[in-house]
Structures are given as C-alpha cells and as structure tokens.
C-alpha beads as a LAMMPS data file, in Angstrom:
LAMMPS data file: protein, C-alpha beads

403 atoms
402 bonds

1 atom types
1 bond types

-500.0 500.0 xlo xhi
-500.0 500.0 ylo yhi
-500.0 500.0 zlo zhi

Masses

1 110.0

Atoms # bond

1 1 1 -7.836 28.271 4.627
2 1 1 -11.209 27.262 3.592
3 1 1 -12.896 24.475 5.451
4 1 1 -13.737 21.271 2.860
5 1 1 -16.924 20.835 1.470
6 1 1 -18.579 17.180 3.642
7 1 1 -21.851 16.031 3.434
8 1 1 -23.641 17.142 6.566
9 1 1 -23.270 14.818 9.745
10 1 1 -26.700 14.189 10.136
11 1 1 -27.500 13.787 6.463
12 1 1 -28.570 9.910 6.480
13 1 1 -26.326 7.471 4.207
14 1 1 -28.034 4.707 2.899
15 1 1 -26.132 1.006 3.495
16 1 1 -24.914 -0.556 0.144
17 1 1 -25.616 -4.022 -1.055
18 1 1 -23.534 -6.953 0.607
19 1 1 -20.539 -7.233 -1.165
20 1 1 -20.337 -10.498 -3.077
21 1 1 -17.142 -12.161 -4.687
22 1 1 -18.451 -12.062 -8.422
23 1 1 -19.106 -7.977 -7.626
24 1 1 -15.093 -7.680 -6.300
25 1 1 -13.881 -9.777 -9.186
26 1 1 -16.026 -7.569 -11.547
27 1 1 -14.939 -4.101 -10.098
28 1 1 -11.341 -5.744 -9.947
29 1 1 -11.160 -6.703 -13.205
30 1 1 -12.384 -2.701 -14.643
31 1 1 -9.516 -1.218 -12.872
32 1 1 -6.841 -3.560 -13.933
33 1 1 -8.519 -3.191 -17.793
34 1 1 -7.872 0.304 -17.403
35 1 1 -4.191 0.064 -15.495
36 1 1 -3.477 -2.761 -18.352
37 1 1 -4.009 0.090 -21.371
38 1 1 -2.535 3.075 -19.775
39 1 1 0.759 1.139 -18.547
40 1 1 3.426 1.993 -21.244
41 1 1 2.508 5.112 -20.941
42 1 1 2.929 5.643 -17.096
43 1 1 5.252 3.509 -16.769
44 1 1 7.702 5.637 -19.396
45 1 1 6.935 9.234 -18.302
46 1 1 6.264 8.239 -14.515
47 1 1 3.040 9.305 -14.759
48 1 1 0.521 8.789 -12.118
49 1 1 -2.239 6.393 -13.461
50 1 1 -5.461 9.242 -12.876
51 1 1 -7.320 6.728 -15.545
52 1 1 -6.775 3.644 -12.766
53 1 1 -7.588 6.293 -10.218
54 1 1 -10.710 7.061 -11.762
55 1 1 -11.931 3.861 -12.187
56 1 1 -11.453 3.173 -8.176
57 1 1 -14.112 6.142 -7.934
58 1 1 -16.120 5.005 -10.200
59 1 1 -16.428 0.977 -9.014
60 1 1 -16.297 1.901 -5.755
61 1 1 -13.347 0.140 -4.666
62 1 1 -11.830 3.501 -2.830
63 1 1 -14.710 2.596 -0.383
64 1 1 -13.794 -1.461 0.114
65 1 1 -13.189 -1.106 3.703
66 1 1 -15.547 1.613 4.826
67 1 1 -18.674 0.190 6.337
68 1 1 -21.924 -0.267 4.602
69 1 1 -23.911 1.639 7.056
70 1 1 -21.647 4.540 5.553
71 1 1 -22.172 3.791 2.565
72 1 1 -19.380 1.868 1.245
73 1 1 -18.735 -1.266 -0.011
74 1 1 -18.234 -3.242 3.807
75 1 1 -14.984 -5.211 2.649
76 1 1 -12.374 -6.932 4.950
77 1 1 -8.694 -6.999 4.815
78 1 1 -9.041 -10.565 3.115
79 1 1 -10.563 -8.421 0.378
80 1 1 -7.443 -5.621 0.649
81 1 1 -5.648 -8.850 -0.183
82 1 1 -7.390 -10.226 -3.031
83 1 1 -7.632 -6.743 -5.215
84 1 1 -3.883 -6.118 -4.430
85 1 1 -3.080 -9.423 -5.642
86 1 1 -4.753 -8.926 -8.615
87 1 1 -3.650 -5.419 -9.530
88 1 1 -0.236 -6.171 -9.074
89 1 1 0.074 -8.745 -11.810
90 1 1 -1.214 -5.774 -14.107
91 1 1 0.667 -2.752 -12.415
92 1 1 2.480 -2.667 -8.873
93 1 1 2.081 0.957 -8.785
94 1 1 -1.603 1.026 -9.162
95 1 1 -1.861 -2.047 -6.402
96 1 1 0.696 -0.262 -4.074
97 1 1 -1.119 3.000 -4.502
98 1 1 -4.641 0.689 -3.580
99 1 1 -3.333 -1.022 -0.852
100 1 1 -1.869 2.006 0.984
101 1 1 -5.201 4.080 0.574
102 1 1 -7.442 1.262 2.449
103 1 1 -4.370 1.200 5.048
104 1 1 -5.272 4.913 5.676
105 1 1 -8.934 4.048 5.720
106 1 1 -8.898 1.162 7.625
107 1 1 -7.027 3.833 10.696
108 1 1 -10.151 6.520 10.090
109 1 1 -13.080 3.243 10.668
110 1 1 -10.857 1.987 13.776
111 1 1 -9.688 5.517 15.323
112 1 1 -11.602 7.738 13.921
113 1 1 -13.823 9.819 16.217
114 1 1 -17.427 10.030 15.345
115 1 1 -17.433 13.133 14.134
116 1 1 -14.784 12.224 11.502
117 1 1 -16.216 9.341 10.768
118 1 1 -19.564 10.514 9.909
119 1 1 -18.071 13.448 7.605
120 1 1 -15.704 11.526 5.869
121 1 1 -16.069 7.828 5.383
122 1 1 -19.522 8.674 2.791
123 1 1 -17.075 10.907 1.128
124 1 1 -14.595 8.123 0.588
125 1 1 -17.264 5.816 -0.096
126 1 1 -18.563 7.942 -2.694
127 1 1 -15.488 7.764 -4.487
128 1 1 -14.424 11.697 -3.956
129 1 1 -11.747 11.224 -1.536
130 1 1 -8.256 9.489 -2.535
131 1 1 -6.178 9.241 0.777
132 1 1 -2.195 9.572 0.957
133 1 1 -0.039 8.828 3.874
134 1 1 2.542 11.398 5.015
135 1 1 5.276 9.801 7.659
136 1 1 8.269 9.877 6.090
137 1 1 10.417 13.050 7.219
138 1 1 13.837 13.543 6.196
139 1 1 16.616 12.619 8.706
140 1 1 14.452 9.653 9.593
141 1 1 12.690 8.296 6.469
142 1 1 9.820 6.322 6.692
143 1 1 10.435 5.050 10.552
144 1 1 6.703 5.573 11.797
145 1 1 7.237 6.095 15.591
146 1 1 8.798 9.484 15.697
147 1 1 8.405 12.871 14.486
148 1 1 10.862 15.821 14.256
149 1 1 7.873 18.152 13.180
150 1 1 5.372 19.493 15.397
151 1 1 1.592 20.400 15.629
152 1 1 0.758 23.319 17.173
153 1 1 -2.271 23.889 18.653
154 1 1 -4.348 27.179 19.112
155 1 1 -8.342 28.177 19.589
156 1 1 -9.571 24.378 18.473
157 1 1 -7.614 24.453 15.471
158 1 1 -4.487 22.311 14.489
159 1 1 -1.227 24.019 12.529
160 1 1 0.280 21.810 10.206
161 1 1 3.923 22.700 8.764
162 1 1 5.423 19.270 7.616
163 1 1 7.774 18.219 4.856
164 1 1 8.303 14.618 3.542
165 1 1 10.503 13.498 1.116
166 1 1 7.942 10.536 0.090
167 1 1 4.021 10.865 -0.707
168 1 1 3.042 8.301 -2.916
169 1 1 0.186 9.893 -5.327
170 1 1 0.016 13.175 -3.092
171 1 1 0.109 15.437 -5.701
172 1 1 -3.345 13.811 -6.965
173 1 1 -4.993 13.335 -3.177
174 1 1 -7.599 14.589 -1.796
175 1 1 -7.130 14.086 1.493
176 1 1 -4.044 12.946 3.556
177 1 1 -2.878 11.560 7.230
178 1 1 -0.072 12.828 8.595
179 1 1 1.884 12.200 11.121
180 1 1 3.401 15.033 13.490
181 1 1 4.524 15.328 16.977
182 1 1 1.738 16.051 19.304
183 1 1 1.198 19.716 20.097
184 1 1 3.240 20.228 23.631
185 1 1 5.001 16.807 23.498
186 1 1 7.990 16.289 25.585
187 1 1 9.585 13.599 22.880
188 1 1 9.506 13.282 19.210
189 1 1 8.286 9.196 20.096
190 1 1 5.072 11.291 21.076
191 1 1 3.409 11.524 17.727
192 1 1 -0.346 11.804 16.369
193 1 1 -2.152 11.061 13.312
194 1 1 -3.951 13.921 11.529
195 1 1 -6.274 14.019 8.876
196 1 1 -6.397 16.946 6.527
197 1 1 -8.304 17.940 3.708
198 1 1 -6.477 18.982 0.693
199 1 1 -8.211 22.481 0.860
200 1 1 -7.304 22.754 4.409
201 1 1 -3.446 22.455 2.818
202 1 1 -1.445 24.488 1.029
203 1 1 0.355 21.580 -1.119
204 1 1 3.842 22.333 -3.112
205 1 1 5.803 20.102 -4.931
206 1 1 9.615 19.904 -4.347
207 1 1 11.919 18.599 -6.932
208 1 1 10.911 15.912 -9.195
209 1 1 9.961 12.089 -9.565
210 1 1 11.982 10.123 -11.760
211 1 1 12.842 6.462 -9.947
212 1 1 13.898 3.318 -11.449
213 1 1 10.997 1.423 -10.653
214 1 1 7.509 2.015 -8.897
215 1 1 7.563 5.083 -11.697
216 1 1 3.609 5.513 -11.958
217 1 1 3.390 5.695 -8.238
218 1 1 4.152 9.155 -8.511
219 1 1 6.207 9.310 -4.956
220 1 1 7.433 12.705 -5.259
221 1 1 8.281 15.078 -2.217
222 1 1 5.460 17.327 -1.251
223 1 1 5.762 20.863 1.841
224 1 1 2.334 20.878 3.025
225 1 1 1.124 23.723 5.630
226 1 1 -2.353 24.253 6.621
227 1 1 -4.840 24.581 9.610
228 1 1 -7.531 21.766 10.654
229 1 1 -9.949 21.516 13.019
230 1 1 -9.077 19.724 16.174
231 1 1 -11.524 16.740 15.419
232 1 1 -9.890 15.567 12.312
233 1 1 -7.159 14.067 14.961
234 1 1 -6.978 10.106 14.404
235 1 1 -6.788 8.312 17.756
236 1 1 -5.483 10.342 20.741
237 1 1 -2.392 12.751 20.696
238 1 1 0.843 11.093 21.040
239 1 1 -0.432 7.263 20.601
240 1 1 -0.004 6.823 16.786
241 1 1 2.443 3.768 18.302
242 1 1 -1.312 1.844 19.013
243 1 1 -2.693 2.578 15.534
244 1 1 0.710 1.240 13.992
245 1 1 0.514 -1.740 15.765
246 1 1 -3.223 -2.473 15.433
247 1 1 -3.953 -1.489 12.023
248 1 1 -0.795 0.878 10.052
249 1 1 1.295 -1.707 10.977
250 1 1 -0.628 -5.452 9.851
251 1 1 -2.104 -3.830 6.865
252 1 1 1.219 -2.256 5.327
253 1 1 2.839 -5.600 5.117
254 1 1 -0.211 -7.812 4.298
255 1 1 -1.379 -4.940 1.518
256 1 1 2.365 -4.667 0.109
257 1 1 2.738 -8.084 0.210
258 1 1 -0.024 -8.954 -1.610
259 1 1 0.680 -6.730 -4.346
260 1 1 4.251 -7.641 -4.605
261 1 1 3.108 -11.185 -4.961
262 1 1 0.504 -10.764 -7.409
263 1 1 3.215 -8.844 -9.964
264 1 1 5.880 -11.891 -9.217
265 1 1 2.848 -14.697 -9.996
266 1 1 1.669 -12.285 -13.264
267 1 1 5.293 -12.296 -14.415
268 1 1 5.594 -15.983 -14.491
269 1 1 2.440 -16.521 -15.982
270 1 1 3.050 -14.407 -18.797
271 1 1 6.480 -16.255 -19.130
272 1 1 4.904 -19.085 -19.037
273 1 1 2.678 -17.947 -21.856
274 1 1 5.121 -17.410 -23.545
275 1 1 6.611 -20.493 -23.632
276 1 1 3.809 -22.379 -24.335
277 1 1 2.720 -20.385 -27.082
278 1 1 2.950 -20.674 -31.110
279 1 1 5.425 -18.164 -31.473
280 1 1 7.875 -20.169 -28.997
281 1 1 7.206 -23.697 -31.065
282 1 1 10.579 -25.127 -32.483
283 1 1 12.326 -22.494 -30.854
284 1 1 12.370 -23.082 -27.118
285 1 1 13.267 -26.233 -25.420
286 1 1 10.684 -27.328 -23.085
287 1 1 12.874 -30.124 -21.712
288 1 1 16.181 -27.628 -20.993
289 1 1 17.345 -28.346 -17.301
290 1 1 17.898 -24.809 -16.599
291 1 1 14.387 -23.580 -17.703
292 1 1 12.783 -26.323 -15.910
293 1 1 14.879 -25.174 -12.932
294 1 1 13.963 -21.902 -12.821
295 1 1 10.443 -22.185 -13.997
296 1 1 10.226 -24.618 -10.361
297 1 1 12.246 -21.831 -7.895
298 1 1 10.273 -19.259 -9.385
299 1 1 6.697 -21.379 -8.156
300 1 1 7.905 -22.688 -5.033
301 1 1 8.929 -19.103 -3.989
302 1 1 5.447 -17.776 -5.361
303 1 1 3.673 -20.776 -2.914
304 1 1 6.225 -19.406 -0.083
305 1 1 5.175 -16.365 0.187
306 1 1 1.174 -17.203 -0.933
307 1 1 1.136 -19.702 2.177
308 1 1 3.365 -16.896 4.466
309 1 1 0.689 -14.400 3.354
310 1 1 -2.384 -16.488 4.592
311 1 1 -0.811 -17.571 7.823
312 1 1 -0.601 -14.002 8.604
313 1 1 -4.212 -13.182 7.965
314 1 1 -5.262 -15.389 9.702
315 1 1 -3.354 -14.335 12.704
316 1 1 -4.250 -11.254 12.306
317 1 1 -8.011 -12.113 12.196
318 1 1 -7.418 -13.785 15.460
319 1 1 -5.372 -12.547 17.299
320 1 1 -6.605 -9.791 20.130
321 1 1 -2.753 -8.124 20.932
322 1 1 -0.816 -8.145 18.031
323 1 1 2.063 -6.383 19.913
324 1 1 3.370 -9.555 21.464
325 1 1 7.117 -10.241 20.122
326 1 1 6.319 -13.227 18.347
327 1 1 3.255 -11.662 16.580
328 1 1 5.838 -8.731 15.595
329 1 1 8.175 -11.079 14.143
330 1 1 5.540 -12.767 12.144
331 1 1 4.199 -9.666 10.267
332 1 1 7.848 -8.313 9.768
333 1 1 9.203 -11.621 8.647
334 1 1 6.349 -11.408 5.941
335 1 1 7.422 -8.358 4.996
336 1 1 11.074 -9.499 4.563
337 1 1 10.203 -12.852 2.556
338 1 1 7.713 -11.812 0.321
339 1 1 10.470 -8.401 -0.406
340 1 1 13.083 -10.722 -1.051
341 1 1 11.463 -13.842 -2.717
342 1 1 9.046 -11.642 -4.924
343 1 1 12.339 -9.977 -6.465
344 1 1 14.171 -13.643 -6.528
345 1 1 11.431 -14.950 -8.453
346 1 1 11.537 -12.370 -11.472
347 1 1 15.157 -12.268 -11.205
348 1 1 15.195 -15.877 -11.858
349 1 1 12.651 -15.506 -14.957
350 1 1 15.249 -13.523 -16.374
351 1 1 17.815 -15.593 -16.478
352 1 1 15.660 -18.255 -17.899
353 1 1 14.193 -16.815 -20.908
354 1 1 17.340 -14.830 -21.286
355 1 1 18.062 -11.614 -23.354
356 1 1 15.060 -11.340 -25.386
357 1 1 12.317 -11.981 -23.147
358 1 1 13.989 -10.861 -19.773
359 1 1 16.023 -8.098 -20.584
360 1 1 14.130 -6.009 -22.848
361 1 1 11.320 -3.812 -22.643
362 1 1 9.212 -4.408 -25.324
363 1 1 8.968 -8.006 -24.319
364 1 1 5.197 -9.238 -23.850
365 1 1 6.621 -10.992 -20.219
366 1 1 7.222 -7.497 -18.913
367 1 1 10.224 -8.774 -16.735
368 1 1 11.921 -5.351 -17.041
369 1 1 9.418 -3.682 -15.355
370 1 1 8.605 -6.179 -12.773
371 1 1 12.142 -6.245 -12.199
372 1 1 12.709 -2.738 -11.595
373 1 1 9.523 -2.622 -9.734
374 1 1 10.049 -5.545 -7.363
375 1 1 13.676 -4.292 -6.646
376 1 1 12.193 -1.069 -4.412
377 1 1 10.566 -4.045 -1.628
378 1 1 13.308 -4.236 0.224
379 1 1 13.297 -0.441 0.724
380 1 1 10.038 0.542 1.473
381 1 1 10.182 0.169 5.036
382 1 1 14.031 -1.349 4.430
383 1 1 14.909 -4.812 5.356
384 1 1 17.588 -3.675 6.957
385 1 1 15.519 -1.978 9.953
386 1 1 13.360 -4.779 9.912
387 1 1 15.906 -6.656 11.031
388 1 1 17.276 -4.901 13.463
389 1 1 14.043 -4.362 15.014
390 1 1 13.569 -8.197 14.838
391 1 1 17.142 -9.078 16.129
392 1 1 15.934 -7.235 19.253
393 1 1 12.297 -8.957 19.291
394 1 1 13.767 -12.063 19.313
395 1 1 15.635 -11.803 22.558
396 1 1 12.159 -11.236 24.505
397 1 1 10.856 -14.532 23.160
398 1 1 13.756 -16.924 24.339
399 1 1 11.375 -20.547 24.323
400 1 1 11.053 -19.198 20.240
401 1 1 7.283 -20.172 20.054
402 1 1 5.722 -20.660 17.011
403 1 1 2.280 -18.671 16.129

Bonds

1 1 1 2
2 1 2 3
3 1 3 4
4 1 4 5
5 1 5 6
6 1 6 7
7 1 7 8
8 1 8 9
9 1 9 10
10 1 10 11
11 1 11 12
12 1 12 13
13 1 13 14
14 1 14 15
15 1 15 16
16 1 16 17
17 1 17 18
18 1 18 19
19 1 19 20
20 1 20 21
21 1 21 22
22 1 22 23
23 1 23 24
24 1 24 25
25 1 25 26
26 1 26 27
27 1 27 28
28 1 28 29
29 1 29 30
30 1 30 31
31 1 31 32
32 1 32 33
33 1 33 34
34 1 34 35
35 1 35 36
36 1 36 37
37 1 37 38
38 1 38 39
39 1 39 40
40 1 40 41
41 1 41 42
42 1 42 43
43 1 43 44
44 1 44 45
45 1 45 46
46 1 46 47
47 1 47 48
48 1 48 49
49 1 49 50
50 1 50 51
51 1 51 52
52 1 52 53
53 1 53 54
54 1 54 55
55 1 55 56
56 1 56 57
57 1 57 58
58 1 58 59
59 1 59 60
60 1 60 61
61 1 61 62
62 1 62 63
63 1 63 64
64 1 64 65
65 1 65 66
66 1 66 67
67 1 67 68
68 1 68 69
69 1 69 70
70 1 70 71
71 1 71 72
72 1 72 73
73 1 73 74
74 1 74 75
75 1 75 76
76 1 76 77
77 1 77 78
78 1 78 79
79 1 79 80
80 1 80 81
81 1 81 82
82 1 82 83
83 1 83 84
84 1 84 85
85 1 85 86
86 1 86 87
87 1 87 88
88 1 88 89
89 1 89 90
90 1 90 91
91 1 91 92
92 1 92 93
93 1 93 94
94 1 94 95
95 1 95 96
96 1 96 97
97 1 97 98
98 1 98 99
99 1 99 100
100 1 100 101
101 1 101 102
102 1 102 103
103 1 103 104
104 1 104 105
105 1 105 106
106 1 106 107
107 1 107 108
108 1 108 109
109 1 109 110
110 1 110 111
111 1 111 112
112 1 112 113
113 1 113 114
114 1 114 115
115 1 115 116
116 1 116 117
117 1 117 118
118 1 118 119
119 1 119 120
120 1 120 121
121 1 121 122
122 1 122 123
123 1 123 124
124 1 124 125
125 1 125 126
126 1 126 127
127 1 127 128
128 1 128 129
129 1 129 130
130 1 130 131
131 1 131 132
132 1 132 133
133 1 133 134
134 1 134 135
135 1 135 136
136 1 136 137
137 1 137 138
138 1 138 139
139 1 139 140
140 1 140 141
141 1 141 142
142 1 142 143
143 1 143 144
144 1 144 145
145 1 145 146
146 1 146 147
147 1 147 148
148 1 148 149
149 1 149 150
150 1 150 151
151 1 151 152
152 1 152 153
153 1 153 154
154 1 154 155
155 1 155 156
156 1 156 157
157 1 157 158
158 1 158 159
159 1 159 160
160 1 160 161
161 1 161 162
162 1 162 163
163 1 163 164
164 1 164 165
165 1 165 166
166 1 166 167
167 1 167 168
168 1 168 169
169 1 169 170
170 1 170 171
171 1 171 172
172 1 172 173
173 1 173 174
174 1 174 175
175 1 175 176
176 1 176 177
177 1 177 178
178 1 178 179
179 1 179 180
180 1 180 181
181 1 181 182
182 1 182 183
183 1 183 184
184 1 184 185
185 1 185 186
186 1 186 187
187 1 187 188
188 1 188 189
189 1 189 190
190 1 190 191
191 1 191 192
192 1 192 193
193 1 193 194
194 1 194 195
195 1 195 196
196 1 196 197
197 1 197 198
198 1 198 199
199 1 199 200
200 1 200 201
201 1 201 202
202 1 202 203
203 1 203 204
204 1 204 205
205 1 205 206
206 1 206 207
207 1 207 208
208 1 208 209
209 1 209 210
210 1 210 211
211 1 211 212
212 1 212 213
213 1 213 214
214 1 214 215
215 1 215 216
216 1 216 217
217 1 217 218
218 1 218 219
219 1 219 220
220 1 220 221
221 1 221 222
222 1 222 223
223 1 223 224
224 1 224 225
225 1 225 226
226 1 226 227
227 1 227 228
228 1 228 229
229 1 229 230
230 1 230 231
231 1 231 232
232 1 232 233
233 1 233 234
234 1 234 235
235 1 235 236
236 1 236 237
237 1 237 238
238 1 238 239
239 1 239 240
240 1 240 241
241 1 241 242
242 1 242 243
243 1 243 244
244 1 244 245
245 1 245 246
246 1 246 247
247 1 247 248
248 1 248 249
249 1 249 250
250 1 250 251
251 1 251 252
252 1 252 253
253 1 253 254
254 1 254 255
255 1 255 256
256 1 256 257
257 1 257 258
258 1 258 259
259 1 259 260
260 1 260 261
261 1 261 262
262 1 262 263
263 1 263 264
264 1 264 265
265 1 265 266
266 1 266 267
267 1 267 268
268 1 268 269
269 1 269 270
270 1 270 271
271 1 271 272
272 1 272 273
273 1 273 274
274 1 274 275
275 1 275 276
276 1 276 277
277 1 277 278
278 1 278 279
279 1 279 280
280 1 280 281
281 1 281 282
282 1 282 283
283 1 283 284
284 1 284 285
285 1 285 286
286 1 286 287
287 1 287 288
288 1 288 289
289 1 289 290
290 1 290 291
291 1 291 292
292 1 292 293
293 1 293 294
294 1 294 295
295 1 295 296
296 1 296 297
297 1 297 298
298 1 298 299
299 1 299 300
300 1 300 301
301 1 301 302
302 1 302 303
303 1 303 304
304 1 304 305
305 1 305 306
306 1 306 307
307 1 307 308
308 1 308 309
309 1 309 310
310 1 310 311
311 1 311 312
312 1 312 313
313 1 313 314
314 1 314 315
315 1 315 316
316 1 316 317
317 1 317 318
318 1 318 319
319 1 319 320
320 1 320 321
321 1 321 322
322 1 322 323
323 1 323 324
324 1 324 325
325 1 325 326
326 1 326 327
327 1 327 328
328 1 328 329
329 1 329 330
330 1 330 331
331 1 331 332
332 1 332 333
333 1 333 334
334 1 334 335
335 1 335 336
336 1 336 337
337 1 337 338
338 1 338 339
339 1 339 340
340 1 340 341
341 1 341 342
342 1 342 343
343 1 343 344
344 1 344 345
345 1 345 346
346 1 346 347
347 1 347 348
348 1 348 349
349 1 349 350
350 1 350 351
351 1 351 352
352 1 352 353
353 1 353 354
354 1 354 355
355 1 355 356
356 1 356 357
357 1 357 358
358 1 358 359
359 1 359 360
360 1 360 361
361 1 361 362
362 1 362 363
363 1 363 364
364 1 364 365
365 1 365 366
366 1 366 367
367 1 367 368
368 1 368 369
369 1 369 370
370 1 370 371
371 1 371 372
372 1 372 373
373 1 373 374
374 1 374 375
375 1 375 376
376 1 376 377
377 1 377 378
378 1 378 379
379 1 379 380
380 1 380 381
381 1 381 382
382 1 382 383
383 1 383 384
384 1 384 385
385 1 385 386
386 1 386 387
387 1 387 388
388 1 388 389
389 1 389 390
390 1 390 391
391 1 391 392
392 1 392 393
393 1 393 394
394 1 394 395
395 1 395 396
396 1 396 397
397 1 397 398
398 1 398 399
399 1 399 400
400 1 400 401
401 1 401 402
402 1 402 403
C-alpha cells in the first residue's frame, strides 16, 4: 500500500492570524449557507453533504482546533461549541459530522507524537484531510473501551483488518482513527488508537445507508484493511481508556450536545416565525393555552440544556482529572439531558402547531426532520449504557457532591 503524500516534517508552516469571533461567525455562517441550499436534497436521498464538506476546506474550519503554529486556525473547544450550535439549527448531520472531526483532532494535538503531529495537523489545517472515527465493532457497538479486533505488528509497520458497522462520512474521509486491540494484548480492554491514511487503506463499503433520521450523515458500514507505519499510533498501545477520558470522552458529549441543541433552538425559532408571521395572521391564536404551553416547555428545556452545556465547559476547562466519579457523572448526565430534552422540545412543537406545520415535510418549521433527527440522541452512545455506567459511578461518590 502506498505511503500518503504529507508535507515534509521539516518544511516550516507559517502561524495563521488569531482567530477572532467576527472571522468564526463569518466562516460559520458560509458553511451553514451552503448546508441550508443543499438540505432537501441530502436529506431525501441520504446523501452526504460534499458541498458543506467543501466549504469546511475551504474556510478553514476543518483546522479550528489545530494550533496556529501548524497552521490552523488555534480554536478551543468553546469554539467546537459555538459552530456546532450553529450548524445544527441548519443541518444536524453537517454539525454532527463537524463536531466528531475536531473530536478526532483534538486526540492527534493532545496524543499525537511529534512526528504525527508535524505531518499531519498542516494537512488538516490546510483543509485536505477530513477525519472519521472507527470504534464501533459489531457484537459491541459503539462501547469505546474494548476491542475484539487486533493489530498486528511486524518490521515497524502496523496491520489493520477491522470492520465497523458505523463510520459516519467514511466513505468521503481522508483519513481515519481507529481503534483496535493492541498488537500482543492479553485483553480486548487493552486497546490503541491508530491513525491511517485513506491510501494506506483498502476501504469497502458493506450494505447500504438508508436511516430514519441523521440521513446526510452518511453512517454506512465500511471493512477497512491496510498497513501503517508504527508512528501514526495515537497515545501509547493499550491506553486509548486515557484519551477517552481526557479528550474522546468530554468532547463527544459537549460537541453532540451542542449540535443537538442548536437544531432543537432552530426548530423553535422557525416555529416561532411562523407564528408571528403574515401568513399566520387571523389564523392562529396567539392567546391559545396549549400553544402558549408548549411554546414555554419547549424554551425552558432549550435554557436546560444551554445552562447544562456551559456548566460542563467550564468544568472541563478546569478541571485537571476528569476521571473522578462525579466529573463522569457530569459529562454523561449532559449527554442524557440534552438527548432527551432536545427530542422533548421538537416533539412538543409538534403537537403545538399540529398537522400542518409539525407533521409534514414540506413545512418551512422543518419539525419532521428535526424530529427524526433528534430521535437517534438517545442512541448514539445509548442512554441506556449511560446509565448503567452511571448507576455504578454513583455508588463511589456516597456524600453525592456537587461539581
């Protein structure tokens, strides 16, 4: 397998400007343009959104997180937060698919030897490389702490044979981590993160893509083998369990979260919208107890989960072992509320604008498809195993202290 094509090591990269909140608004507001006109489209034929994709190269938002001294654009995780927010009220597909790519980034800056660093972050930053995540296996889903597949190792190289049954947008990256059982590990808890290049891979497609919701995020099962060089390793062999906690971990559930509450907020704005526009006067009661109702659950859920959101950054900002029970159940209670409340709010919507406007799909609200989107939260990393995780966690932290 041919090695990929990097810019040399030692080839200088020139820092970019400091980042400014007018410039993130800006290149914000170019993808979501783009996601806006292309969303019938990919919504209806499941179609990943290359046009949204493309405009990530070309603003430079692929590169939000990677440092300016390589060449990117030297964003936080406050700034993961504030594109995801606003991409999901366009498209949760194209936020999803935004927020998971920094989460892979943000492991390569952290754990990424310097080797790895230095050949790939310009590449990202340059807008050439769009990263996917590979951990879910079958028998096991997406549970990130074991592996029934195994690197092998042999004369510096790695040997990659893995299967998973979800890759969102892999059949359009260009690069992926993966996550495999180290090579001579005793247990499949012993697993590594690896980074390959897609020409390192061969990639094949199995079966086909057609899901009720989250349709443009393009999820479908991919069999990739290949050979890497022993470098591209993220972290050391067998402690992937650190780089969950530290970084896989905190951003999944602040990046998902922030995109699942920026498509609840955009459906009630465009509901309310709606309601307040020309084509609803005479025809809508403003004063109806119901509406009112609703129109209130659906914003004090939205300010739940906004507030539960911010608490958590700021945790995670300041915190130095995020591994401590009560810092565990924080970050997975997130997860939970904002999976459940985000769905309860656009649920609600439809019941109060009723048939026309929350049932249909050719309504301007869009509460079909934020529906159908919003109803895959609780099973992307399920509630259910959050749960059970957190039943547990709780019963280390019997004084129940409050972060």
């Amino acid at each position: 397998m041919s090695a990929p094509t990097f810019a040399p090591a030692s080839q200088p990269v020139r820092a970019t400007a400091p980042l400014t909140s007018a410039s993130l608004t800006q290149r914000t507001e170019q993808v979501a343009a783009v996601a806006a006109e292309h969303l019938a489209r990919t919504d209806r034929d499941a179609a990943f959104p290359v046009e949204a994709l493309e405009e990530m190269r070309r603003t430079g938002l692929l590169g939000l997180i990677v440092p300016r001294t390589h060449g990117g654009l030297g964003g936080t995780i406050d700034d993961v937060i504030t594109v995801s927010i606003a991409l999901g009220r366009i498209d949760m597909s194209v936020a999803m698919i935004f927020a998971m790519h920094c989460q892979q980034v943000a492991a390569v800056v952290r754990y990424g030897n310097e080797r790895l660093r230095e050949e790939l972050l310009p590449e990202i930053a340059a807008g050439r490389i769009y990263l996917a995540s590979v951990t879910t296996e079958a028998g096991k889903g997406g549970h990130l702490l074991s592996s029934e597949s195994q690197l092998a190792a042999r004369d510096g190289e790695l040997l990659l044979d893995r299967f998973a049954p979800i890759v969102t947008g892999g059949e359009y990256a260009n690069g992926f981590l993966v996550t495999m059982q180290s090579p001579d590990s005793g247990s499949p808890n012993q697993v590594s993160l690896v980074y390959a290049h897609r020409d390192q891979l061969t990639v094949e497609r199995s079966g086909d893509w057609q899901p009720l919701g989250m349709r443009a995020s393009h999820s479908a099962a991919l069999q990739l083998t290949g050979t890497v060089p022993a470098h591209q390793v993220v972290g050391q062999h067998g402690d992937f369990r650190t780089i969950v906690t530290t970084v896989f971990g905190p951003m999944a559930h602040l990046g998902w979260s922030a995109c699942w509450l920026g498509t609840a907020a955009g459906a009630l704005s465009r509901v309310i919208k709606l309601l307040r526009g020309p084509q609803s006067r005479g025809r809508v009661n403003l004063d109806s107890e119901l509406l009112l109702t609703r129109l209130s659950q659906a914003r004090q859920r939205i300010d739940t989960v906004h507030a539960f959101l911010d608490r958590v950054r700021q945790v995670v900002a300041t915190t130095d072992d995020l591994s401590v029970p009560r810092v565990q159940l924080l970050l997975n209670g997130l997860k939970i509320t904002a999976a459940e409340e985000c769905y309860q709010v656009v649920d609600g919507l439809v019941d109060a604008v009723g048939m026309r406007h929350g049932y249909l799909k050719d309504s301007p609200t869009r509460l079909e498809h934020s529906l159908r989107d919003l109803r895959s939260t609780a099973l992307n990393y399920s509630n259910d195993r959050l749960h059970l995780v957190d039943g547990k966690l709780a019963l280390l932290d019997p004084e129940v202290r409050l972060v």
